[in-house]
C-alpha positions as CSV (number, residue, x, y, z in Angstrom):
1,X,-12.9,-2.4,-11.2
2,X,-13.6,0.9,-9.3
3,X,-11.8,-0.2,-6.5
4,X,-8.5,-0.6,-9.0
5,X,-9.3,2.6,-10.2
6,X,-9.0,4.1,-6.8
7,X,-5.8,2.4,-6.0
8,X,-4.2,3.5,-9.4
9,X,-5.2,6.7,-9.2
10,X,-4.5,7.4,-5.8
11,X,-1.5,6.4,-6.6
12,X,-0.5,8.3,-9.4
13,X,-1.3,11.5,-7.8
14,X,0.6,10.6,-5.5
15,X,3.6,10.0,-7.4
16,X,2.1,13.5,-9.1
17,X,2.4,15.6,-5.9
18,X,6.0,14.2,-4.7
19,X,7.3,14.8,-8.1
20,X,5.8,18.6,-8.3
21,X,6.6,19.6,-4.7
22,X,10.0,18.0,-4.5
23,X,11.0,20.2,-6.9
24,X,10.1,23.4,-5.1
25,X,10.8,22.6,-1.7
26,X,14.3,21.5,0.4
27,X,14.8,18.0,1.1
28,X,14.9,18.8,4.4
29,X,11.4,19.7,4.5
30,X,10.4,16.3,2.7
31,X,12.1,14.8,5.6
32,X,10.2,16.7,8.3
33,X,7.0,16.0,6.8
34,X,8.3,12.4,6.5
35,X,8.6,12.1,9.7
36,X,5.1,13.6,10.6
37,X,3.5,11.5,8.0
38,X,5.6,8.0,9.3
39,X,4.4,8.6,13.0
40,X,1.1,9.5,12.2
41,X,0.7,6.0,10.2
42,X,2.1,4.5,13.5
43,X,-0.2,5.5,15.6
44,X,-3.5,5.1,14.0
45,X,-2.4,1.6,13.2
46,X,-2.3,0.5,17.0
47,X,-5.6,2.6,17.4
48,X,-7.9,0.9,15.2
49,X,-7.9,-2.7,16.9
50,X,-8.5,-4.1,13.2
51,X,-11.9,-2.5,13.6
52,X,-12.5,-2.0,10.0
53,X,-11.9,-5.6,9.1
54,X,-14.0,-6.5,12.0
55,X,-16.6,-4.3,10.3
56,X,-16.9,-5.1,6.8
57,X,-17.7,-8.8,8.1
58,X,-20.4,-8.1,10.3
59,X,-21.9,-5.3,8.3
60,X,-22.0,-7.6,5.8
61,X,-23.1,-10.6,7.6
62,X,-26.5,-7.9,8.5
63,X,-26.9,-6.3,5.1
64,X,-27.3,-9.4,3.2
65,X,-30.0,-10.8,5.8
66,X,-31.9,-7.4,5.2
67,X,-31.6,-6.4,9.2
68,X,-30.8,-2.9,9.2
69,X,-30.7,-2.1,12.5
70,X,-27.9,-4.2,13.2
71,X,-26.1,-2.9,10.2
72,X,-26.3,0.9,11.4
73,X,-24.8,-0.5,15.1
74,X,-22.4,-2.6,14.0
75,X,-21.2,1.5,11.6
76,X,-22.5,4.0,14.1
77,X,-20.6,2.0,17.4
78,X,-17.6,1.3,15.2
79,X,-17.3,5.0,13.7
80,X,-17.9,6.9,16.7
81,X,-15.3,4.5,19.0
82,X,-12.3,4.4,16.2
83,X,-13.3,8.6,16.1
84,X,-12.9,9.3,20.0
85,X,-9.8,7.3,20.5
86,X,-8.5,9.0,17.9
87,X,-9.8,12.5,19.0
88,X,-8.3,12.2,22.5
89,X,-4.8,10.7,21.2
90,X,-4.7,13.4,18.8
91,X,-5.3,16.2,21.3
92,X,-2.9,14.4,23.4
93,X,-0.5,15.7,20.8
94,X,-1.9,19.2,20.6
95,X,-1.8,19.8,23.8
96,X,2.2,19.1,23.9
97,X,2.9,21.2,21.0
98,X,0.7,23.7,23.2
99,X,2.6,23.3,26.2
100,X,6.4,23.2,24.0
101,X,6.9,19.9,25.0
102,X,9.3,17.9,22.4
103,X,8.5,14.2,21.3
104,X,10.9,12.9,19.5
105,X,12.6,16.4,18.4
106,X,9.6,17.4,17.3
107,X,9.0,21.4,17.5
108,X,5.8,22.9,18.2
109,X,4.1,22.8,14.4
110,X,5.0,19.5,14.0
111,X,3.4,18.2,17.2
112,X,0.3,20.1,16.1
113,X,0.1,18.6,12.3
114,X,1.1,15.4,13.6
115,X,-2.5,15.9,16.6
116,X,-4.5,17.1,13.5
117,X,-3.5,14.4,10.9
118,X,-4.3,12.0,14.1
119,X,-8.0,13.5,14.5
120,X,-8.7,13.3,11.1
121,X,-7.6,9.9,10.9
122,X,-5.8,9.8,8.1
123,X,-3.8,6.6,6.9
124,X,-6.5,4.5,8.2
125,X,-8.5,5.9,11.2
126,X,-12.0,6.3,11.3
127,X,-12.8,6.9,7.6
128,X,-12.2,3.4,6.9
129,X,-15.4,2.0,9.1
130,X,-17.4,4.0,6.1
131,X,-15.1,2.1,3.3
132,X,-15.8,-0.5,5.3
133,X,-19.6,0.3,4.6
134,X,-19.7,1.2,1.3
135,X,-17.2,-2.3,0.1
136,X,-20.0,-4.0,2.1
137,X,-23.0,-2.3,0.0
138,X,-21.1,-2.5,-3.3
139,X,-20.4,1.2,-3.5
140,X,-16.9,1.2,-4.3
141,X,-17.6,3.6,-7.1
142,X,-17.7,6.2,-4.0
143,X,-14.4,5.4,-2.4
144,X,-12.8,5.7,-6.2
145,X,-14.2,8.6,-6.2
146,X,-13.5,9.9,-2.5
147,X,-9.8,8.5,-3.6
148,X,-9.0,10.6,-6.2
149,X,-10.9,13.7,-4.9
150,X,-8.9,14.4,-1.9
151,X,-6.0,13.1,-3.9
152,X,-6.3,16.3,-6.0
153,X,-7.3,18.2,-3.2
154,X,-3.9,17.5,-1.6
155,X,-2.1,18.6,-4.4
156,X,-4.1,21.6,-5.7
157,X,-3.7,22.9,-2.0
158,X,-0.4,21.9,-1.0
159,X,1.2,23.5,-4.1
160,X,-0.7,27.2,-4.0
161,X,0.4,27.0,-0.5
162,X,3.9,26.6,-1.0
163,X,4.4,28.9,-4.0
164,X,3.4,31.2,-1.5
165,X,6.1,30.8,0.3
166,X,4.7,28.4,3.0
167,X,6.6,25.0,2.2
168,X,6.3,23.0,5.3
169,X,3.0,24.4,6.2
170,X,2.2,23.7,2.6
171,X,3.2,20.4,2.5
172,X,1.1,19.6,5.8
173,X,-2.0,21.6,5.6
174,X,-2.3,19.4,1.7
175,X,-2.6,16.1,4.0
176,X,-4.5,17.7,6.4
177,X,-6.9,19.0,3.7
178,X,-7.0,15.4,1.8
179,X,-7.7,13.3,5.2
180,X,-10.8,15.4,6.3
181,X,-12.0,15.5,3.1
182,X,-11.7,11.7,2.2
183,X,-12.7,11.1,6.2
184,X,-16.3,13.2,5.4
185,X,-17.4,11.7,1.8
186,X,-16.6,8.3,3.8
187,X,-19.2,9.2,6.5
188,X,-21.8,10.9,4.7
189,X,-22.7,8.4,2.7
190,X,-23.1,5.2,5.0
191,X,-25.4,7.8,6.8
192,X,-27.3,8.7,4.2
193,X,-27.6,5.6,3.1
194,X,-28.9,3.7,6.6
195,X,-32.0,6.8,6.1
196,X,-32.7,5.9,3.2
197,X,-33.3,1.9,4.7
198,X,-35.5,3.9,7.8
199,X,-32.4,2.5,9.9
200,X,-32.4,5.0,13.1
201,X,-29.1,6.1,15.0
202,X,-27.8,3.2,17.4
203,X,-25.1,1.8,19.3
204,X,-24.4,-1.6,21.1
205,X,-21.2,-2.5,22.8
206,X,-21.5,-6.1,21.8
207,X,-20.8,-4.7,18.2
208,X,-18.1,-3.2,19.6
209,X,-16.5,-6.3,20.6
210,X,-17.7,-8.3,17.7
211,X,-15.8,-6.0,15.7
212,X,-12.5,-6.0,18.1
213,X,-12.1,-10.0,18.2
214,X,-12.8,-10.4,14.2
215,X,-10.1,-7.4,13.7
216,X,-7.7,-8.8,15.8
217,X,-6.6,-11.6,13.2
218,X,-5.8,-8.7,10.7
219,X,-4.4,-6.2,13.1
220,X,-1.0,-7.5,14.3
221,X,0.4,-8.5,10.8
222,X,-1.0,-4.9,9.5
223,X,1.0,-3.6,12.3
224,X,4.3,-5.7,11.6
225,X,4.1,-4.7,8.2
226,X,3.8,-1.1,8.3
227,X,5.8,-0.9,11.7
228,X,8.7,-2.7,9.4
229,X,7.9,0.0,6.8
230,X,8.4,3.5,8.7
231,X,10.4,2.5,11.4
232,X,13.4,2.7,8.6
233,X,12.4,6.6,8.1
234,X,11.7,7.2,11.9
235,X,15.2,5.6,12.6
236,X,16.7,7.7,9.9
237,X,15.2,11.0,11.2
238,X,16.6,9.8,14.7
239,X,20.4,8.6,14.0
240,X,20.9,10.6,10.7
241,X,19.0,14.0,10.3
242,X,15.9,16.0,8.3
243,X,18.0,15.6,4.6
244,X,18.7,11.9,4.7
245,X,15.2,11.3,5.9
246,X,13.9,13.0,3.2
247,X,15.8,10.9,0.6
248,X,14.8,7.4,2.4
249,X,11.3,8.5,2.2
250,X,11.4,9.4,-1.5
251,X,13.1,6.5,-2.3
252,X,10.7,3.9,-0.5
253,X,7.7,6.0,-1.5
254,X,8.9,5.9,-5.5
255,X,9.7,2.0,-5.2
256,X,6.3,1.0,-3.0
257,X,4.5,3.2,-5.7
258,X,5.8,1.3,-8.9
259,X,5.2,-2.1,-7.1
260,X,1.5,-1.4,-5.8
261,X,0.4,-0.9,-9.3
262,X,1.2,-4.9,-9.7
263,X,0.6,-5.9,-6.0
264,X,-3.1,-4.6,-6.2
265,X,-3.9,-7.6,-8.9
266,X,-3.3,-9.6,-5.7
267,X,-5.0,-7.6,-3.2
268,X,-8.4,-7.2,-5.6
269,X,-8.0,-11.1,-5.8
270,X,-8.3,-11.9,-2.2
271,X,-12.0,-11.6,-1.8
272,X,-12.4,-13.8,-5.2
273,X,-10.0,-16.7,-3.3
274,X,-11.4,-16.5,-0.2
275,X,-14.9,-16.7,-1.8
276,X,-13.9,-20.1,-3.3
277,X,-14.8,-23.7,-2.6
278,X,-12.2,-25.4,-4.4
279,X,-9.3,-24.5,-6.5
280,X,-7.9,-22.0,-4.5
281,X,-4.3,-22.9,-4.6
282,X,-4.4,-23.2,-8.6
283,X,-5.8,-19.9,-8.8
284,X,-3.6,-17.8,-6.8
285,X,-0.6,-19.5,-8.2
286,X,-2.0,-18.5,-11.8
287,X,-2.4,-15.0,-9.9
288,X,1.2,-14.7,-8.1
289,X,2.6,-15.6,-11.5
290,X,0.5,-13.0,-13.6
291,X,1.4,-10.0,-10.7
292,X,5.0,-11.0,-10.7
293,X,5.6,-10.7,-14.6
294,X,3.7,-7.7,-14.5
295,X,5.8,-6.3,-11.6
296,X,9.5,-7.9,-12.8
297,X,10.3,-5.8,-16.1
298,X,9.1,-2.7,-14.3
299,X,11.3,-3.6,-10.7
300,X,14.4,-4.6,-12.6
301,X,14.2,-0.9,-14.8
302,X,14.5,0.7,-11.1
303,X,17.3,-1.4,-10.5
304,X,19.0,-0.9,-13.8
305,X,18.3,2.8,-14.3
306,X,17.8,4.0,-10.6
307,X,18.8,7.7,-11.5
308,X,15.5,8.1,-14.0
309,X,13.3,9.2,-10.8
310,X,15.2,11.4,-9.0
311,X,16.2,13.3,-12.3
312,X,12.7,14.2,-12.4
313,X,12.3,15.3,-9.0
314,X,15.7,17.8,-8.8
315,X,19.1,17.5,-8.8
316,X,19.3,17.4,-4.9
317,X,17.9,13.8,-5.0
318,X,20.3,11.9,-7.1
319,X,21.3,11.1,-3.9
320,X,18.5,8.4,-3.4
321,X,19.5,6.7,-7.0
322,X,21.1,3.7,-4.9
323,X,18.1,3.4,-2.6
324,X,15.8,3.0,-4.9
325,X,18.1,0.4,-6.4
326,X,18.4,-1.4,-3.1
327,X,14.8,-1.1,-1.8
328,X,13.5,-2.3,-5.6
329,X,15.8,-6.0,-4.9
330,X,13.7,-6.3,-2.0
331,X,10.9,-6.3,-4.1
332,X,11.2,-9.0,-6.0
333,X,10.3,-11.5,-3.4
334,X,7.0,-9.7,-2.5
335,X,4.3,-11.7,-5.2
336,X,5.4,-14.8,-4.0
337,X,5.2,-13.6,0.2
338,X,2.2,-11.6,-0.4
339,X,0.6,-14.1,-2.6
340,X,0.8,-16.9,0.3
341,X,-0.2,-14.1,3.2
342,X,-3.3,-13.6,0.9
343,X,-3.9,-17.8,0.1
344,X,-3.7,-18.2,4.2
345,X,-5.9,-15.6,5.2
346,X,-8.6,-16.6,2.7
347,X,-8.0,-20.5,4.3
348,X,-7.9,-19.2,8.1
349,X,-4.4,-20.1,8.2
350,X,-3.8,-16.8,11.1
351,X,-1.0,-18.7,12.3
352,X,0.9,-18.5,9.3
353,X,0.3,-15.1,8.4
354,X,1.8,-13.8,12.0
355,X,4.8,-15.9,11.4
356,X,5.2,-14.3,8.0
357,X,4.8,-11.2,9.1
358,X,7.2,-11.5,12.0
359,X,9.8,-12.8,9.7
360,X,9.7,-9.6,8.2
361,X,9.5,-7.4,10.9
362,X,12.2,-8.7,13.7
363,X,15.0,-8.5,12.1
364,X,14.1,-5.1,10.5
365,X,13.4,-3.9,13.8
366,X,17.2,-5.7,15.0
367,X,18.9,-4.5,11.9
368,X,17.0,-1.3,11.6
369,X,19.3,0.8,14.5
370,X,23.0,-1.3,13.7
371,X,23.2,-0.4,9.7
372,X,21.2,3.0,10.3
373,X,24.1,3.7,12.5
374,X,26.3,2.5,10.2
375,X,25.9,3.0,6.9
376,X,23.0,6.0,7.8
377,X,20.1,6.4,5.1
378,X,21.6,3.1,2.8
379,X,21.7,1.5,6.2
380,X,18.1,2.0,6.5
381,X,17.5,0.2,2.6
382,X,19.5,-2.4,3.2
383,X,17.7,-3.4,6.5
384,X,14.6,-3.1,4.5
385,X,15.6,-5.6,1.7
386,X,17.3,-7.6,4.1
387,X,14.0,-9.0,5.5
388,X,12.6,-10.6,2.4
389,X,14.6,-13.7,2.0
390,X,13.9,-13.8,5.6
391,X,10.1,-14.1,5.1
392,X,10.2,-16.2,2.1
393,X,12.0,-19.0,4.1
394,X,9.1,-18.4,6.9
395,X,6.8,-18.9,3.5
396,X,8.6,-22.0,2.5
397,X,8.3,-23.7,5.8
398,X,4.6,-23.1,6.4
399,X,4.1,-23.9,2.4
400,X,5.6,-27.1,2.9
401,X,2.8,-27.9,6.1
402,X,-0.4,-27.6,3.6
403,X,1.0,-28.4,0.5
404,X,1.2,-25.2,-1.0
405,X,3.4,-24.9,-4.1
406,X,5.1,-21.8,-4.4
407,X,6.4,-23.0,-8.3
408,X,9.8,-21.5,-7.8
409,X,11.5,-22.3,-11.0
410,X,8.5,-20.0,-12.8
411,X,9.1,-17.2,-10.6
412,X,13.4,-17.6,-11.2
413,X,12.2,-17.9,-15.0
414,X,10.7,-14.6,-14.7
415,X,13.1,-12.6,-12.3
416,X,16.0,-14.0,-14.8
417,X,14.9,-12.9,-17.9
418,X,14.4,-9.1,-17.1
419,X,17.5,-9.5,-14.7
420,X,19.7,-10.7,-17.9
421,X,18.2,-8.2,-20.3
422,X,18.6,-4.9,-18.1
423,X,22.2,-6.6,-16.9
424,X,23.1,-6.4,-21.1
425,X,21.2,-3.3,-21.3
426,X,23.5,-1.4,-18.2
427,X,27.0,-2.8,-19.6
428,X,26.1,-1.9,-23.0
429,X,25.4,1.4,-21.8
430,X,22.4,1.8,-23.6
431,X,20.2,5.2,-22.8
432,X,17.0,4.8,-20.4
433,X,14.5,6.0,-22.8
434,X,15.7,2.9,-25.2
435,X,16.3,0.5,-21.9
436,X,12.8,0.8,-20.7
437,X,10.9,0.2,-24.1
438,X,13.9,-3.1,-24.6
439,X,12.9,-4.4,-21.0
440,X,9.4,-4.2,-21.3
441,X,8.7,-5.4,-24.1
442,X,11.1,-8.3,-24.5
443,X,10.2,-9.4,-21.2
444,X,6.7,-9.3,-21.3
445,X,6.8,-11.0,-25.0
446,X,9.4,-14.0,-24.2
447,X,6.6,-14.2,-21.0
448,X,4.0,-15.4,-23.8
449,X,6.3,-17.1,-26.0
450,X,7.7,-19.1,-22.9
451,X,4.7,-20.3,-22.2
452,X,4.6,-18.7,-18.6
453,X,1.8,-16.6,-18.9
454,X,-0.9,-18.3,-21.0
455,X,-4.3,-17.0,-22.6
456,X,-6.1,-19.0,-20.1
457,X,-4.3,-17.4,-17.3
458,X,-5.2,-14.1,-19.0
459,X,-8.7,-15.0,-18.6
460,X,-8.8,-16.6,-15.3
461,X,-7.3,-13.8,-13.5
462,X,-9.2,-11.4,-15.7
463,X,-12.2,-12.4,-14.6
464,X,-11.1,-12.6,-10.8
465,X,-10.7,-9.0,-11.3
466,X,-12.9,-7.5,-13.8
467,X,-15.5,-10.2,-14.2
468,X,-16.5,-12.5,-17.3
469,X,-18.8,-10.1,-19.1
470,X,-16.2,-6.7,-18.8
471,X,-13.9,-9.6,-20.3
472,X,-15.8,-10.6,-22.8
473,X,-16.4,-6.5,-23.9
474,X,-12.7,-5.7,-23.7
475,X,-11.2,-9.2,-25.7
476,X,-12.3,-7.6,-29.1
477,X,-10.4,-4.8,-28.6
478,X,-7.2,-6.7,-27.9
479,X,-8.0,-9.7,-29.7
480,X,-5.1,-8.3,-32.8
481,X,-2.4,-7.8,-30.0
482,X,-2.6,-10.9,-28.4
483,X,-2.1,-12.7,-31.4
484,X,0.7,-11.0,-32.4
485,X,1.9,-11.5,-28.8
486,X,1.5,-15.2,-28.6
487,X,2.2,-15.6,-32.3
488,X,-1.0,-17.4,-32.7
């Protein structure tokens, strides 16, 4: 539950800030800092080795068999290696902007942020080793909390900055702020924890390399996947210019935002699924299908009514109205991708999860630089959505080898029925405001009625999530809705 917090929260402020500061500053700007932001992500991904994942599993593997001294190597080796790599890449970067020498177009600031950001690891550096820790120790109330701290942080900062007048620096020195501040919290307390359990400072490079050859399963898909991601606003920034940029990123970071809110009922499920013995495939199908009706009505209003957004963020952004549109098709495909990535990881299936993930990425990367050049910024969205199909054949095909049923006609059951009702709802030219209330709730009602989503699926995937006995707590409440709901 606190982990679900974090990720909602986090990313509402997050939705928060671009809203606030898109409105104040040029879209220009949003596209430098994109492109800062994009790189940044880049680079720490092929610096931390999969580390992290590495970690949890070992750390935990010594914290439940009370030996504490391997504990603080396998977070002290771990911390301090992901931390130096990243120092000395990051002052790599420094040093250029020091010495005016141009990456990428990149002026001197830039280089300098981008060093900074890089040190401080944000996006996935050396802070997550101490989320590592504290998932392992079942402190995720502390990560929640580290989450939406720096969160606000970023935005409390970033916009007293730019109202006085410094809008890129603004913009940067609110990530910079957020990423040491979230980096610290996630340090301070794995240490003060291993003194509380008399565990003394020490290092071992065999839990170096424990941690490197566990990691190495997660790291390339993690890679593909965010490699597939940024590449389309790097590309942009690189064939099209600062203003386009700036729209691409807006647009993929107001579509990935709307869809994570459904996506993380799968990620929160993993660890029950790969906890399991048996029944593994019945649950995450009963899982995939819950995420995806949560995730449809809301995807198919950004594709009906792709203008809503932008309105909000300033007139210079209608612009990204038909990204959004395009990047949220690409969507739809993702519970039933993600839901089998998650299903073969849990069954060691590695294999399966690289194919998936290349499937994705190649022709990205291939399409990425022909319809950026092109069709420019639109280019870049339609390279993006392009790769789904593309990885749910590579999902089909692998399926097929373990006997995985992907229950297609339920998933076309529950894209169609928010696809025909926001379809009715555009020709009739009916108002947003009305749209959104019609889609939601006729979809999510004829869901129940339909017989897609049942009570017991309710319950199954409620306690995957929040356990039986916060279930049991919360069904009183919501006892009178679901009734009326199910018509029971």
């Amino acid at each position: 539950l606190w982990l679900s917090i974090g990720v909602v929260l986090s990313n509402f402020f997050g939705f928060i800030y671009w809203v606030l500061i898109s409105k104040i500053v040029s879209v220009e700007i949003i596209g430098k800092a994109a492109t800062i932001i994009g790189l940044n992500m880049l680079i720490i991904s092929l610096l931390n080795l999969g580390i992290p994942t590495g970690a949890q599993r070992f750390m935990g593997f010594s914290y439940g068999r009370n030996d504490h001294v391997k504990l603080s190597e396998y977070f002290y080796t771990n911390m301090l290696f992901m931390f130096a790599t990243s120092l000395l890449t990051g002052l790599f970067f420094i040093l250029l902007g020091l010495a005016s020498i141009s990456i990428l177009s990149l002026d001197f600031l830039s280089l300098i942020f981008l060093g900074i950001l890089t040190i401080f690891g944000m996006g996935g550096g050396w802070s997550t080793v101490g989320q590592s820790f504290c998932n392992t120790v079942v402190k995720t109330e502390y990560v929640a909390l580290s989450q939406l701290s720096s969160s606000l942080l970023r935005l409390v900062i970033s916009l007293a900055l730019v109202f006085a007048g410094y809008e890129f620096v603004g913009v940067m020195v609110g990530y910079v702020v957020a990423s040491l501040v979230f980096s610290i919290l996630q340090l301070l307390l794995p240490v003060r924890m291993l003194r509380s359990l008399r565990s003394r400072f020490s290092t071992s490079l065999s839990s170096l390399i424990d941690c490197v050859k566990a990691g190495m399963v997660s790291w390339l898909p993690n890679i593909l996947s965010l490699f597939g991601q940024w590449l389309g606003v790097l590309g942009v920034y690189a064939f099209v210019g600062l203003a386009e940029t700036g729209l691409f990123f807006i647009a993929l970071t107001v579509t990935s935002i709307v869809v994570s809110f459904s996506q993380s009922i799968l990620t929160l499920s993993f660890p029950m699924i790969s906890g399991m013995v048996n029944g593994r495939k019945r649950m995450m199908s009963r899982v995939v299908r819950f995420s995806a009706s949560v995730m449809m009505p809301i995807t198919f209003f950004l594709i009906a009514y792709p203008h809503v957004i932008p309105m909000l963020l300033g007139g210079q952004y209608i612009a990204s109205s038909e990204l959004i549109r395009i990047l949220s098709i690409g969507y739809i495909l993702s519970p039933i991708i993600l839901g089998y990535v998650y299903y073969a990881y849990a069954v060691d299936r590695y294999r399966d999860v690289l194919a998936v993930g290349l499937a994705g990425t190649i022709p990205r990367l291939i399409l990425y630089p022909l319809m950026i050049n092109w069709y420019g910024e639109m280019g870049a969205a339609i390279a993006f959505s392009t790769a789904s199909p593309i990885q749910l054949l590579a999902v089909l095909v692998n399926a097929s080898k373990i006997n995985y049923k992907l229950h297609l006609r339920d998933h076309l059951k529950i894209i169609a029925l928010p696809g025909v009702v926001s379809t009715l709802l555009v020709l009739l030219n009916v108002s947003w405001p009305i749209g959104f209330v019609t889609i939601l709730l006729t979809s999510y009602i004829l869901y129940a009625r339909l017989g897609m989503i049942t009570k017991d699926d309710l319950r199954e995937v409620g306690e995957a999530v929040l356990s039986r006995k916060v279930l049991e707590k919360i069904y009183p409440h919501i006892r009178e809705l679901l009734s009326l709901i199910y018509g029971t």
